[in-house]
C-alpha positions in Angstrom: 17.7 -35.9 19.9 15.7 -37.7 17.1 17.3 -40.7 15.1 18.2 -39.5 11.5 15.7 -40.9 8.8 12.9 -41.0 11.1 11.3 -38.7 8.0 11.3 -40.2 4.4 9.8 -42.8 1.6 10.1 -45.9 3.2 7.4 -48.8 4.3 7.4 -50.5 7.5 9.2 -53.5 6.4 11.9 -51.3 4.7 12.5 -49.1 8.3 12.2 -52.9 10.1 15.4 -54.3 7.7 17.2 -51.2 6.7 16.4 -51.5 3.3 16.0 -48.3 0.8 13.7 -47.4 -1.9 14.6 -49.1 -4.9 13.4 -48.4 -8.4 10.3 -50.0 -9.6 8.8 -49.7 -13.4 5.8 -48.0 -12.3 8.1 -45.4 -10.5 10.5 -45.4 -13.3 7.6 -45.1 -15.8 5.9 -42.0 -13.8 9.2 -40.1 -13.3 9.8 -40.5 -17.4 6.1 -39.2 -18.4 6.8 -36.1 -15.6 10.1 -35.0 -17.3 8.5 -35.4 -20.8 5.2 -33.4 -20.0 7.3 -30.7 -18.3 9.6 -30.2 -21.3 6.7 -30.2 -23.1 5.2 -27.2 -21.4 8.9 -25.7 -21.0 9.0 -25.3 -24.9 5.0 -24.2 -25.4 5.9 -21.6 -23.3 9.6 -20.5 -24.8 8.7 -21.2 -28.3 5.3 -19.0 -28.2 5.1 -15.8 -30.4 4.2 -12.6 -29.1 1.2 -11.9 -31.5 -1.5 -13.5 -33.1 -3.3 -13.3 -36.1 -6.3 -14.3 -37.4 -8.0 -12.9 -40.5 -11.9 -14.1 -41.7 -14.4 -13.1 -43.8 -16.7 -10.8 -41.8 -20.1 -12.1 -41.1 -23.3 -11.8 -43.0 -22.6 -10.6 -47.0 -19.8 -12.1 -49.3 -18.9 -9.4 -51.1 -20.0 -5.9 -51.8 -20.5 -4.4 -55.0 -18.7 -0.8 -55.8 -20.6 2.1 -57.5 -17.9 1.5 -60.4 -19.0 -1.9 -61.2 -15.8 -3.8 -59.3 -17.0 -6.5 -56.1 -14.8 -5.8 -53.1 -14.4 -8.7 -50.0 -15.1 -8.1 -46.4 -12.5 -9.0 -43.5 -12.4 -9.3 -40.1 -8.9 -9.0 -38.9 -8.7 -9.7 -34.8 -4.9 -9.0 -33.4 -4.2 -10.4 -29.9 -1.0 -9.4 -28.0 0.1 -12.2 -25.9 2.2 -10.3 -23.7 1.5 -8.0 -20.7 3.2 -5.0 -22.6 1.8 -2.3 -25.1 2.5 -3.1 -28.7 1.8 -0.7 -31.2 -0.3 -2.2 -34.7 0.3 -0.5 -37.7 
C-alpha cells in the first residue's frame, strides 16, 4: 500500500519538511483573473438575445425615384437566429 499524498502540488523541499502549498500573489493574482474572465463569459452567454438585427442601406443607388415623382430608400435587412430552433419572421 502507497503512502497517502504521494500525488499533489508540492516541491521537493515541501514533501522533504512536510510543508503545504501556501498562497503566493502570483497564485492569488491568477485565481482572481480566472474567476473574473469566467463570470465574464458566464453572463455573455446568459445575457445574449435570441435574434439579431441589422438593417443598412442596400448597396449601389441611394434612392430610387417613383413614377409619381416621390424618392423611395433601399434597405437591406439581414435577421440571424442565434439559437438552434426554428423561429418564425414576420
Amino acid at each position: 500500500m502507497r503512502r497517502r499524498g504521494l500525488i499533489r502540488y508540492a516541491s521537493l523541499n515541501g514533501i522533504e519538511h512536510g510543508e503545504h502549498l501556501r498562497p503566493t500573489p502570483r497564485l492569488i493574482g491568477y485565481c482572481v483573473v480566472l474567476t473574473v474572465l469566467a463570470s465574464l463569459l458566464a453572463v455573455m452567454i446568459f445575457t445574449r438575445t435570441d435574434v439579431e438585427a441589422t438593417l443598412l442601406h442596400a448597396p449601389g443607388a441611394m434612392f430610387q425615384k417613383m413614377p409619381d415623382g416621390h424618392f423611395s430608400n433601399l434597405y437591406t435587412l439581414r435577421i440571424t437566429n442565434k439559437t438552434a430552433r426554428e423561429m418564425p419572421v414576420e
